[in-house]
Every structure is written in structure tokens, then in C-alpha cells.
MMTF fields as JSON, N, C-alpha, C and O atoms, coordinates in Angstrom:
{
  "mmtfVersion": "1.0.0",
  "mmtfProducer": "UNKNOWN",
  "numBonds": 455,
  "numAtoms": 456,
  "numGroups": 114,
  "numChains": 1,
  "numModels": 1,
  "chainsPerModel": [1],
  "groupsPerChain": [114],
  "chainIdList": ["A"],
  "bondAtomList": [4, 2, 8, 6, 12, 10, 16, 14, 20, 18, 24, 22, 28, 26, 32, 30, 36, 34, 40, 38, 44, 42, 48, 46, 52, 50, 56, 54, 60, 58, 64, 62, 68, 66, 72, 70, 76, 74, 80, 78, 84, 82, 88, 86, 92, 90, 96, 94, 100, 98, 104, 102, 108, 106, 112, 110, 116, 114, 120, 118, 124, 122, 128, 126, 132, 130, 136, 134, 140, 138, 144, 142, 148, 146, 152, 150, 156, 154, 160, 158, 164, 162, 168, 166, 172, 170, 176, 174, 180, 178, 184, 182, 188, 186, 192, 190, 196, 194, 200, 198, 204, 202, 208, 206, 212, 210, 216, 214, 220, 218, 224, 222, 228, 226, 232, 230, 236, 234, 240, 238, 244, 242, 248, 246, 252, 250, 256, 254, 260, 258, 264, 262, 268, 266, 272, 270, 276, 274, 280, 278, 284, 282, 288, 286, 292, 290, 296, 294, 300, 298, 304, 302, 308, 306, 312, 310, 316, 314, 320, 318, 324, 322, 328, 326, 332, 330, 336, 334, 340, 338, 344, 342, 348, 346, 352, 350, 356, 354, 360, 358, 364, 362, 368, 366, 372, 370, 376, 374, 380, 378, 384, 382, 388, 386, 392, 390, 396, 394, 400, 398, 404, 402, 408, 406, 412, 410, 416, 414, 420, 418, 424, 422, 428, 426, 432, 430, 436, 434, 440, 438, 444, 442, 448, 446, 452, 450],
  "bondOrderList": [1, 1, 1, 1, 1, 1, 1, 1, 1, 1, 1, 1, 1, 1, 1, 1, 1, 1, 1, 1, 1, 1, 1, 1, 1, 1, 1, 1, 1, 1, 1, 1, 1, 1, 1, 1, 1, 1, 1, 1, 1, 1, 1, 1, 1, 1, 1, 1, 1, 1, 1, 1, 1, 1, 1, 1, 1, 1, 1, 1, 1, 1, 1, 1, 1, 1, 1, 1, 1, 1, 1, 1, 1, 1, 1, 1, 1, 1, 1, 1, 1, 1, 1, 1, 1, 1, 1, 1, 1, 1, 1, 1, 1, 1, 1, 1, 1, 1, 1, 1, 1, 1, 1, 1, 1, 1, 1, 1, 1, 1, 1, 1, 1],
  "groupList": [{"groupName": "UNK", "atomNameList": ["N", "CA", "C", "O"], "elementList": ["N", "C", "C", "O"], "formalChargeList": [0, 0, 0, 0], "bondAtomList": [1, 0, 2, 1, 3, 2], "bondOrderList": [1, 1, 2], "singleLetterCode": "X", "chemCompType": "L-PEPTIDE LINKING"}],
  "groupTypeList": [0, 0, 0, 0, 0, 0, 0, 0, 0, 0, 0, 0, 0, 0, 0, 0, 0, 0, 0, 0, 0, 0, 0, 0, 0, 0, 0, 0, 0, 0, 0, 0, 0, 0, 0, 0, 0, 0, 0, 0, 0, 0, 0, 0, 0, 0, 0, 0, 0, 0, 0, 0, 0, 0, 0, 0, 0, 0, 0, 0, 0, 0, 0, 0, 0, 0, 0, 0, 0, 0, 0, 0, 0, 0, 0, 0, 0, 0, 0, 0, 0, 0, 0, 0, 0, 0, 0, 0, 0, 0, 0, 0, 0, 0, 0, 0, 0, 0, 0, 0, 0, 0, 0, 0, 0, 0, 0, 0, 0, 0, 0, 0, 0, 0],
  "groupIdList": [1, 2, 3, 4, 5, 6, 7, 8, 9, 10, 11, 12, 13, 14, 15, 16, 17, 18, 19, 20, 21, 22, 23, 24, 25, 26, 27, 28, 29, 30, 31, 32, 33, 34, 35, 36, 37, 38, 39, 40, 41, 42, 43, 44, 45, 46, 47, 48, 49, 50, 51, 52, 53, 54, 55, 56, 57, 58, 59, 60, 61, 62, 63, 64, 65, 66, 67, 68, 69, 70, 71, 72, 73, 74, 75, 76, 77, 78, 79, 80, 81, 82, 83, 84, 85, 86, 87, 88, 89, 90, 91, 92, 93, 94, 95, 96, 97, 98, 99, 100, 101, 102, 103, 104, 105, 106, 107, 108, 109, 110, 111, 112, 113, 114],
  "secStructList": [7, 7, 7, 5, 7, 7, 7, 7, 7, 7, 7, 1, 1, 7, 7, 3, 3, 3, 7, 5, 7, 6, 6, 1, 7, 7, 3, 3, 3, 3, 3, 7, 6, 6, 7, 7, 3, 3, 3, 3, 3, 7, 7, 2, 2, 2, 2, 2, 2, 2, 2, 2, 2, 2, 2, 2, 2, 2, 2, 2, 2, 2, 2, 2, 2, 2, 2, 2, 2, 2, 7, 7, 7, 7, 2, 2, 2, 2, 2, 2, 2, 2, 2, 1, 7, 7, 7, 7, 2, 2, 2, 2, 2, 6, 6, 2, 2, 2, 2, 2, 2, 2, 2, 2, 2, 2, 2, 1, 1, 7, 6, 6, 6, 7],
  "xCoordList": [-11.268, -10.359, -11.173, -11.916, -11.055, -11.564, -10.837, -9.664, -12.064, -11.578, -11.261, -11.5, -10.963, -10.51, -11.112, -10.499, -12.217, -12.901, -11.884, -11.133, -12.577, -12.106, -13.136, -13.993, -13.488, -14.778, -15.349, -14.666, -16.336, -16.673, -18.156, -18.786, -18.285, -19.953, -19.986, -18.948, -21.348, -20.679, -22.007, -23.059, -21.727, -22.118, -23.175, -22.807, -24.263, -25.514, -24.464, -24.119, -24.042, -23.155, -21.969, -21.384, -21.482, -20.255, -19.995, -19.688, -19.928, -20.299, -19.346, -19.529, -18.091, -17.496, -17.291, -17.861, -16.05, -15.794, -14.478, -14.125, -13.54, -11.931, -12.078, -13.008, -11.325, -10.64, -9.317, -8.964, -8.726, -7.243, -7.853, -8.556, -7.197, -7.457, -6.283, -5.454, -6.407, -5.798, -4.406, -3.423, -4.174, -2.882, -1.739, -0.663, -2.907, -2.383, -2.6, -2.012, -3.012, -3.864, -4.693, -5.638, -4.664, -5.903, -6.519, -6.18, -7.968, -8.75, -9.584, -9.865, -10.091, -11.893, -13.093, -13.056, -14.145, -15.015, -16.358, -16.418, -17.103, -18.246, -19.056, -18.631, -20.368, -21.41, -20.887, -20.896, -20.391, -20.744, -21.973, -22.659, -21.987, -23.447, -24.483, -25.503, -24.208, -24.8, -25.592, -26.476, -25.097, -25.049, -23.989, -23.781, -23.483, -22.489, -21.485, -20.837, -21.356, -20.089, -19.101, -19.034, -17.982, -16.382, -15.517, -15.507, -14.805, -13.212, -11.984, -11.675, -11.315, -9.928, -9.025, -9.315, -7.663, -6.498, -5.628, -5.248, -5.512, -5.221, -3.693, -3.377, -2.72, -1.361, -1.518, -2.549, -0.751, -1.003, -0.847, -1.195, -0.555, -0.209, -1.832, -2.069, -2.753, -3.487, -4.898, -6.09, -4.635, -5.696, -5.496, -6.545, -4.146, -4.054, -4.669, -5.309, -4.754, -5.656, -7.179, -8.068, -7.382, -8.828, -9.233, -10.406, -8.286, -8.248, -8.726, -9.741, -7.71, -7.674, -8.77, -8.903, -9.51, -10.531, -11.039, -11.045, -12.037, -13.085, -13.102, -14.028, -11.603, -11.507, -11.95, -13.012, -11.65, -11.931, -13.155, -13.531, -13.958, -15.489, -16.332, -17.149, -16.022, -16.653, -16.487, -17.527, -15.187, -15.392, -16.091, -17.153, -16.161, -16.714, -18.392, -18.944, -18.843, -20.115, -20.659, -21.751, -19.911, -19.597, -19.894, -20.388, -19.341, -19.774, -21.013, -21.7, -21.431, -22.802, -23.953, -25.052, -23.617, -24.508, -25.163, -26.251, -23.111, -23.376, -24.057, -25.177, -23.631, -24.642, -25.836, -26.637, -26.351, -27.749, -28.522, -29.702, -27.862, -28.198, -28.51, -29.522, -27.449, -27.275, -28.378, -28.784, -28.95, -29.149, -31.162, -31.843, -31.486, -33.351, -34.114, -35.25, -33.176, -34.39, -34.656, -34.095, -36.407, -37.064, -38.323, -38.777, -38.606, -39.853, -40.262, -40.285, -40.593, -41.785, -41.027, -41.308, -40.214, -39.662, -38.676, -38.484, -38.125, -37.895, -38.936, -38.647, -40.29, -40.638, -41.402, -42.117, -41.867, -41.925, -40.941, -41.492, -39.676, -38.983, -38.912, -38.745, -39.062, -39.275, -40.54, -40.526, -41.549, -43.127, -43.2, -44.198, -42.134, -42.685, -41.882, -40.753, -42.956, -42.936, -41.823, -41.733, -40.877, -40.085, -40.353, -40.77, -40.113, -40.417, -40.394, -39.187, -41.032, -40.282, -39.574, -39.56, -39.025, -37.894, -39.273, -39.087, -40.159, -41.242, -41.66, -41.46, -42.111, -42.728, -42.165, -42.749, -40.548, -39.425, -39.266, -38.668, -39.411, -39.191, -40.286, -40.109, -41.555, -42.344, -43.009, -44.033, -41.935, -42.416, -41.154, -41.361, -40.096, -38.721, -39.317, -38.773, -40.614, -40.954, -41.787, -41.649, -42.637, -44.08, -43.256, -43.731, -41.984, -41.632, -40.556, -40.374, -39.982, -39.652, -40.866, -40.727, -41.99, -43.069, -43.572, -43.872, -43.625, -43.806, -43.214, -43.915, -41.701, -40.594, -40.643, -40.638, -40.706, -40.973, -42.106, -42.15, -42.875, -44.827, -44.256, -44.217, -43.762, -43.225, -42.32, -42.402, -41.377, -40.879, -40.909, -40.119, -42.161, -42.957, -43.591, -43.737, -44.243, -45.217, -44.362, -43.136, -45.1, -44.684, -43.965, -44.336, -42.851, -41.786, -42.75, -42.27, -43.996, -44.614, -45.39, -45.707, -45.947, -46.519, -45.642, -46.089, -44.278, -43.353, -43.048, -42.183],
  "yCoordList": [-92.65, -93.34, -94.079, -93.469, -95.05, -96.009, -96.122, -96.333, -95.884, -95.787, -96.952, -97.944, -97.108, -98.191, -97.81, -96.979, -98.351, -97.877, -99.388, -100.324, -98.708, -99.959, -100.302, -99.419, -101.429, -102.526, -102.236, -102.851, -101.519, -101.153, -100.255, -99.423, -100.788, -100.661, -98.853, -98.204, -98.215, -96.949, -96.25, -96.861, -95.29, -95.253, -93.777, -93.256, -93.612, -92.598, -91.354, -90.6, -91.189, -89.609, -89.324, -88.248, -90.526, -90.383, -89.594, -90.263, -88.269, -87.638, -87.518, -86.978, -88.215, -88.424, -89.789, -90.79, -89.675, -90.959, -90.958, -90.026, -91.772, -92.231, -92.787, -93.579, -92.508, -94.036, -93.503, -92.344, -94.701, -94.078, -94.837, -95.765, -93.943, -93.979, -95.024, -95.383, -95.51, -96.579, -95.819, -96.557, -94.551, -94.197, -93.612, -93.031, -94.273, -94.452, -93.166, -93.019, -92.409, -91.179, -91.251, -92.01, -90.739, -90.542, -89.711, -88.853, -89.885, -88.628, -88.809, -89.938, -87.622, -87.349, -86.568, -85.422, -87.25, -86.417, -86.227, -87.006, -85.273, -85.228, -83.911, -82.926, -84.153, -82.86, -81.849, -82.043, -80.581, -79.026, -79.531, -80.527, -77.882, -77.627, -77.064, -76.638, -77.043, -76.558, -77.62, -77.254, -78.934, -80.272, -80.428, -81.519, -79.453, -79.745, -80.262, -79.85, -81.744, -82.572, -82.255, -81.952, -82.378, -81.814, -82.839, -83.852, -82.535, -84.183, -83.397, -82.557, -83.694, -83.301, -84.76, -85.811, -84.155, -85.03, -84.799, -83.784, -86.225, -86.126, -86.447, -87.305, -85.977, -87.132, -88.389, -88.614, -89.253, -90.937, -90.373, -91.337, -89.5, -89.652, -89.134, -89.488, -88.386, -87.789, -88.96, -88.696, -89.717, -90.681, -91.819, -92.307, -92.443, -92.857, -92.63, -93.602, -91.548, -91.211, -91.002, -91.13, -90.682, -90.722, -92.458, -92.778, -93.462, -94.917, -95.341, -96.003, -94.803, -96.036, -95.103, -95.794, -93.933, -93.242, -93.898, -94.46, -94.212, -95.106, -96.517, -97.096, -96.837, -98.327, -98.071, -98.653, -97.646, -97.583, -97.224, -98.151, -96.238, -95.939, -97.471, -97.991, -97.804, -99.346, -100.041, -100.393, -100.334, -101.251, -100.691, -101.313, -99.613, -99.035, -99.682, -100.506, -99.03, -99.551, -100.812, -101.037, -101.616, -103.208, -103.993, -105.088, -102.875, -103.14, -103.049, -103.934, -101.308, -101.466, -102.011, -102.153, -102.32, -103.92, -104.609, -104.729, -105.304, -106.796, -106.23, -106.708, -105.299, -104.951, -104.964, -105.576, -104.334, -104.379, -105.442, -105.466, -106.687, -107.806, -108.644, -109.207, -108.476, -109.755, -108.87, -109.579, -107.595, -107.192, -107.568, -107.477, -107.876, -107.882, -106.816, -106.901, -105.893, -104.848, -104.432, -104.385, -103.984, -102.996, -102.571, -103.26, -101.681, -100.725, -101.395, -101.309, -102.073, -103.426, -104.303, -104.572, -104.517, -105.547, -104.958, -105.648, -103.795, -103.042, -102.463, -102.327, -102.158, -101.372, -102.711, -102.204, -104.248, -105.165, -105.349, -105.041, -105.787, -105.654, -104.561, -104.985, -103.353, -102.525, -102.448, -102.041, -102.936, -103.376, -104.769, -105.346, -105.216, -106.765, -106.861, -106.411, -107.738, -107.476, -108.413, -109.447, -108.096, -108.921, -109.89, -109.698, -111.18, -112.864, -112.676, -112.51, -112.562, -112.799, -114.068, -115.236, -113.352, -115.068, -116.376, -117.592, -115.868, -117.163, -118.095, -119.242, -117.191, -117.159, -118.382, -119.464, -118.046, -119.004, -120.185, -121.177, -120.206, -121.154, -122.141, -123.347, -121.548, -122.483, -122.994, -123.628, -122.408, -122.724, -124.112, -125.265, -123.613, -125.236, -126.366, -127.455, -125.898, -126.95, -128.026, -129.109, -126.896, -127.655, -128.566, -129.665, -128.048, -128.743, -130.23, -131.211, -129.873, -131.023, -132.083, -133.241, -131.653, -132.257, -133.475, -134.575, -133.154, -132.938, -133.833, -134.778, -134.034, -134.67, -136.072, -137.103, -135.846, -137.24, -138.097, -139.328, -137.38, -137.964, -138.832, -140.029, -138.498, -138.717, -139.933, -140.892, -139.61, -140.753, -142.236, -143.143, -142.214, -143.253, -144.153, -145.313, -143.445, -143.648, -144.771, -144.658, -146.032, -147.194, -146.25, -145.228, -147.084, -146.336, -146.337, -145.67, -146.798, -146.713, -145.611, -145.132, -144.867, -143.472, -142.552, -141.42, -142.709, -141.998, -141.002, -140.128],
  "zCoordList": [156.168, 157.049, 158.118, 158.886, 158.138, 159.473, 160.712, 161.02, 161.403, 163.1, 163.76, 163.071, 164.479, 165.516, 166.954, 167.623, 167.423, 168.75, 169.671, 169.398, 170.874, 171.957, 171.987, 171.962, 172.039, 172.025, 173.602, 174.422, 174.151, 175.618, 175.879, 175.225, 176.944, 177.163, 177.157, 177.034, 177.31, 176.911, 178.445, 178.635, 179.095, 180.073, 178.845, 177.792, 179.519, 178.893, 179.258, 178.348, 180.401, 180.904, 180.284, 180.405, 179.425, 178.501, 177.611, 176.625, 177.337, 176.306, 175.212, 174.121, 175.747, 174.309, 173.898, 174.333, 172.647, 172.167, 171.915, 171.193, 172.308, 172.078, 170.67, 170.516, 169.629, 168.768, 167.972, 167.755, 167.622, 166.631, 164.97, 164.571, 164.553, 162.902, 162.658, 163.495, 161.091, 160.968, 160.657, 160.716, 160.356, 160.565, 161.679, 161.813, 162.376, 164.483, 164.874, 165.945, 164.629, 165.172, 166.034, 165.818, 166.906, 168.315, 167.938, 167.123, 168.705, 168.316, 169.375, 169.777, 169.965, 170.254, 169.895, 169.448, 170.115, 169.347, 170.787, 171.739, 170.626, 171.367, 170.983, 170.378, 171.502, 170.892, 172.222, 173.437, 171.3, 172.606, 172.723, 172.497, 173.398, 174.176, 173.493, 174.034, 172.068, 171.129, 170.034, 169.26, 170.145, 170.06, 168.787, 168.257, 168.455, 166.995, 167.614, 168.577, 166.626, 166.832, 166.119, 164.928, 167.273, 167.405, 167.345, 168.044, 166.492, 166.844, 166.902, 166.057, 167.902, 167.919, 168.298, 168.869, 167.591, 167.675, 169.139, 169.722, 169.425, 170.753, 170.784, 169.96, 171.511, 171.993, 172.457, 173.091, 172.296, 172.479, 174.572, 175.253, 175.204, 176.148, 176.884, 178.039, 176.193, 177.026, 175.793, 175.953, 175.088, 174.789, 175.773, 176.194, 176.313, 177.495, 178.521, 178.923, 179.241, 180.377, 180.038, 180.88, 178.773, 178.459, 178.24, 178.432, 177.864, 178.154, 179.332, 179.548, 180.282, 181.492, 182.556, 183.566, 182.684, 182.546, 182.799, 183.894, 181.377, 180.565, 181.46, 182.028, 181.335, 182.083, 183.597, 183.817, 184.281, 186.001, 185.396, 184.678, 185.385, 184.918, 184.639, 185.399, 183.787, 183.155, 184.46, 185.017, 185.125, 186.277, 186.962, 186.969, 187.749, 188.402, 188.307, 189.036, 187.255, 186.745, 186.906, 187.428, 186.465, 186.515, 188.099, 188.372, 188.97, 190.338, 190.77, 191.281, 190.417, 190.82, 190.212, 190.748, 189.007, 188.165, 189.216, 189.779, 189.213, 190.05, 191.356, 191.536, 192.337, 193.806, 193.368, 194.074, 192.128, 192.013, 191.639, 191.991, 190.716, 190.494, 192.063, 192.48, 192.54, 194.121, 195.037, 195.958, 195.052, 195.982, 195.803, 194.782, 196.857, 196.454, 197.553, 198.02, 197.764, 198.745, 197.394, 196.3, 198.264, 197.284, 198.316, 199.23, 198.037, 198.883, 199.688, 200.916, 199.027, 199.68, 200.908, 202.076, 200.241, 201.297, 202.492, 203.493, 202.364, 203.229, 204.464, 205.653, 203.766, 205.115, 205.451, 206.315, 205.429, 205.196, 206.659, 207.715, 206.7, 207.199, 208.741, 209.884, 208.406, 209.129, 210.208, 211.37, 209.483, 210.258, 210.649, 211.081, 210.47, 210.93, 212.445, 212.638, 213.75, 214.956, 215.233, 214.572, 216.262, 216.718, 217.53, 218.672, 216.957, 217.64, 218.96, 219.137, 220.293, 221.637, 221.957, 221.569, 222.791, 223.249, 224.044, 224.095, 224.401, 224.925, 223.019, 222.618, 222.539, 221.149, 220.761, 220.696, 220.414, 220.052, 221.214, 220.796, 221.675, 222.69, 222.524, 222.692, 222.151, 222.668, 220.885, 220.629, 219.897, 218.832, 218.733, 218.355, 219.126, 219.423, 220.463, 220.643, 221.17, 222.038, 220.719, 220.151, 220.762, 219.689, 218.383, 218.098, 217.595, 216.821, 217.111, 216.39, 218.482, 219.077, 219.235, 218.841, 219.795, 220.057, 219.129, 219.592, 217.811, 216.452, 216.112, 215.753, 216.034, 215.678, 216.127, 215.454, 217.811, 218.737, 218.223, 218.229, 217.845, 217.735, 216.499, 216.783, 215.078, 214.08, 213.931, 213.164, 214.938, 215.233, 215.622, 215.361, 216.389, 217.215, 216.543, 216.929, 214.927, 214.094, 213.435, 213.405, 212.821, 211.973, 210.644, 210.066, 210.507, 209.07, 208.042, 207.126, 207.696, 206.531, 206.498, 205.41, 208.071, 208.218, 208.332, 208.515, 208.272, 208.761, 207.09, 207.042]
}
């Protein structure tokens, strides 16, 4: 008899598996602790909650993907971060002078040095 899985990413901590047989039967299966694999027949009402489960789980997952994709701390750039000295307010000031400075000088210059 052929199964019918839900097409879905499968998390390593998942230790079982949902599917209905083609004669609409639910089932699950997973290794005890012994590793011998077990299948039992489920009610359509409690393969439901083992469904929508699976579903929040997958999104779930899905989130911390994407945080981990968008996110770029890493060791390095954290204590990076952590050791690097704070600008003083003269520092800044006199680095907005020098690039004003800069700007004017630039300006002055024939459009072909510019």
C-alpha cells in the first residue's frame, strides 16, 4: 500500500513520521528507544494535531532560518564591536570640519579637476 506523506522539511529532533495510506488511513511511525520501528493507526482527529504540530514547528523553524540568514554577528565582530573605542564628540567634530574643508577646496578646483 502506498503512503501519502505531506511534502515538508523534516526537523533532525522529529522523531516521527505522519502519512495516510491510499485507503485514507492515518498512521504513525517512529524508532522506540530501542531503535525498532513502530507504526500505529491514528484517528483523522489526533493525525490533525500531529498536522498542524508539524506546521507551527516548520514555521517556527522557518523563522529562525530567516533571523539567521539576515543576521551577521559572529565572534569576531561582536567583541570587535565591544573593543572598539568610542568616537569623542571633539574627534567628530573636527573630522565634519576637515571634510567640509575638503569639499570647499574641491569645489574651487576647475570642473575638469573636479
Amino acid at each position: 500500500m502506498e503512503k501519502i506523506h505531506p511534502k515538508r522539511r523534516k526537523d533532525k529532533y522529529n522523531p516521527y513520521e505522519i502519512y495516510q495510506t491510499e485507503d485514507g488511513k492515518y498512521h504513525l511511525s517512529f524508532r522506540d528507544s530501542e531503535g525498532v520501528l513502530q507504526h500505529l493507526e491514528l484517528e483523522e482527529s489526533l493525525y490533525a494535531a500531529f498536522n498542524d504540530f508539524e506546521l507551527e514547528d516548520i514555521s517556527y523553524l522557518n523563522v529562525v532560518d530567516r533571523h539567521y540568514e539576515q543576521s551577521q554577528l559572529t565572534e569576531i565582530s561582536i567583541n570587535r564591536r565591544a573593543f572598539q573605542k568610542e568616537e569623542l564628540l571633539e574627534g567628530q567634530v573636527m573630522k565634519k570640519l576637515e571634510i567640509e574643508q575638503l569639499h570647499n577646496a574641491i569645489a574651487r578646483l576647475p570642473e575638469i579637476q573636479q
